[in-house]
C-alpha positions, 0 to 999 in steps of 0.5 A, spaced: 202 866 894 197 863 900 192 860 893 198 856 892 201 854 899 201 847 902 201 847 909 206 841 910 203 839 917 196 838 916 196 833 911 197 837 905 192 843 905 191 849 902 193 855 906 186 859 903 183 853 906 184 855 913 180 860 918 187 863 920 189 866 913 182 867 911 182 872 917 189 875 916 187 877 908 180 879 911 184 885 915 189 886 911 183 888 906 180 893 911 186 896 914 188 897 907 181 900 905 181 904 912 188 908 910 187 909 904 179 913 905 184 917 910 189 918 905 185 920 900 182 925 905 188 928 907 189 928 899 183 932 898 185 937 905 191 939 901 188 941 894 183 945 897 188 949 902 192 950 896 186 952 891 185 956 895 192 959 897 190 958 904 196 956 909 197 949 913 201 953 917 196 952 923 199 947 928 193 943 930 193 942 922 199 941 922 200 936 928 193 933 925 196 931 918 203 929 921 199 925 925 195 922 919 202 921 915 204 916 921 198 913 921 198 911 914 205 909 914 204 905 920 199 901 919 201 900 911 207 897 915 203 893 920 199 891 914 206 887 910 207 885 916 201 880 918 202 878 911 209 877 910 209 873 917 203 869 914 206 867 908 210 862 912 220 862 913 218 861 904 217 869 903 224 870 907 228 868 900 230 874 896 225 871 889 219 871 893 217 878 892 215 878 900 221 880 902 221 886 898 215 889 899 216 888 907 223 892 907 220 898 903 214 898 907 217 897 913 223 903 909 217 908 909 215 908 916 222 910 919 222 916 915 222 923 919 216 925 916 212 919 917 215 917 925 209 915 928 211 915 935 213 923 934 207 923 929 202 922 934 204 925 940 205 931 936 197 932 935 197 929 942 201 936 945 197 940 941 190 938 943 192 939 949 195 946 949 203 945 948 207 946 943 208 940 937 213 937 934 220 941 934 219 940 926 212 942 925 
């Protein structure tokens, strides 16, 4: 989409000419990268409980991995987010496939299990010595 805006107030340019949207896609990159390496991370955590039949039962592990989950979402959300808001009043329209993407994104995050005010506090609590969140 930005290699094919024209920003209307500067004379034509192209918004992939511009520092502001270059540095939007820069962190949209590495936050992707970044929840990505701690999804696979939690992936992996899972497998290896479950090949070895161990229990994630723990309440610190579970605290971590509802924190984790939280994370992930939160920050895949945040992502859509600056991109949606860079894509200019254009990705408010129900073609572009902005709008769709920051409704899912944005669906997911709001999910009980990935809540991240509750994810985060959860593991807060339990480092701290106090029982988790009533659902763990």
């Amino acid at each position: 989409w930005l290699t094919r805006r024209v920003r209307p107030y500067e004379l034509g340019a192209k918004a992939t000419e511009q520092p502001g949207f270059q540095t939007v896609l820069a962190e949209a990159i590495v936050l992707l990268d970044a929840a990505q390496a701690l999804s696979d991370r939690y992936c992996a955590e899972l497998e290896t409980l479950g090949s070895a039949r161990q229990s994630q039962d723990d309440p610190e592990r579970r605290s971590r991995f509802f924190a984790q989950r939280a994370w992930i979402a939160r920050t895949c959300s945040q992502v859509v987010e600056k991109l949606f808001i860079a894509s200019g009043a254009n990705a408010l329209f129900h073609a572009h496939p902005l709008q769709q993407i920051w409704r899912d994104a944005h669906a997911v995050a709001q999910h009980v299990a990935v809540i991240y005010e509750d994810g985060l506090s959860s593991l807060g609590r339990t480092l701290v010595g106090l029982s988790g969140h009533p659902l763990l």
